[in-house]
C-alpha positions as CSV (number, residue, x, y, z in Angstrom):
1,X,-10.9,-3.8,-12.6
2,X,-8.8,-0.5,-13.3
3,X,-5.8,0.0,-15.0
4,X,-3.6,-0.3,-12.2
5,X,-5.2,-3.6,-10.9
6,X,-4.5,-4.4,-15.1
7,X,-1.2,-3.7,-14.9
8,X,0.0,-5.4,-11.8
9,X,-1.9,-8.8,-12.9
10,X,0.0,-9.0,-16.5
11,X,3.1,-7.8,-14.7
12,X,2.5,-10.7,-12.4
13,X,1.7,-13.0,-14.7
14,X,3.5,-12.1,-18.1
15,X,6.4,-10.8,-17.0
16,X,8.2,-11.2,-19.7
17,X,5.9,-9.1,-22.4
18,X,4.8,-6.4,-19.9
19,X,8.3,-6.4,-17.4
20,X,8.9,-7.8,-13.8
21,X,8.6,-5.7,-10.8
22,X,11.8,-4.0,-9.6
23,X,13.4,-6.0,-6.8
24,X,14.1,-4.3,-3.3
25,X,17.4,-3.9,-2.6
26,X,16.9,-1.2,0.7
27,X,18.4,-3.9,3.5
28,X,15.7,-4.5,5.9
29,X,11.8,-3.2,5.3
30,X,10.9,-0.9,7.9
31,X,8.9,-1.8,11.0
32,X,5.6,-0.6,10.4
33,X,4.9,-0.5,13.6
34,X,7.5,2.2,14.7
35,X,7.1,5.8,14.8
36,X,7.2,8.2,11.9
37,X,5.0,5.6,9.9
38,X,1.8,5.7,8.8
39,X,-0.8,7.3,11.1
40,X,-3.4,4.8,13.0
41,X,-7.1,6.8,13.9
42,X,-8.7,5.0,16.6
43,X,-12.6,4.3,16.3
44,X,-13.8,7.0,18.5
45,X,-11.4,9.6,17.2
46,X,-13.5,8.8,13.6
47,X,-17.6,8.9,15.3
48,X,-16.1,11.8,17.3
49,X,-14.8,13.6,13.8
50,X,-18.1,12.2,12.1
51,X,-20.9,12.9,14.7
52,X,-19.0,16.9,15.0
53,X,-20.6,17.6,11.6
């Protein structure tokens, strides 16, 4: 476990001694699946990439 997995757990579970997670207050969460987010590779973009070494 790293410090980050630490943190999250007692945040998650004492939130009280080690403070609660900020709430969202953005309206909606974006659509992942629109454009501008994060990138998708497809499978034979990657053994294309890998077998070019």
């Amino acid at each position: 476990m790293n410090l980050v997995q630490l943190e999250m757990a007692a945040k998650a579970l004492y939130p009280e001694q080690f403070g609660a997670w900020p709430t969202y207050e953005g309206g909606a969460y974006p659509d992942s699946r629109t454009k501008g987010s994060c990138s998708t590779v497809s499978t034979s973009q990657m053994t294309s990439t890998a077998s070019s070494d």
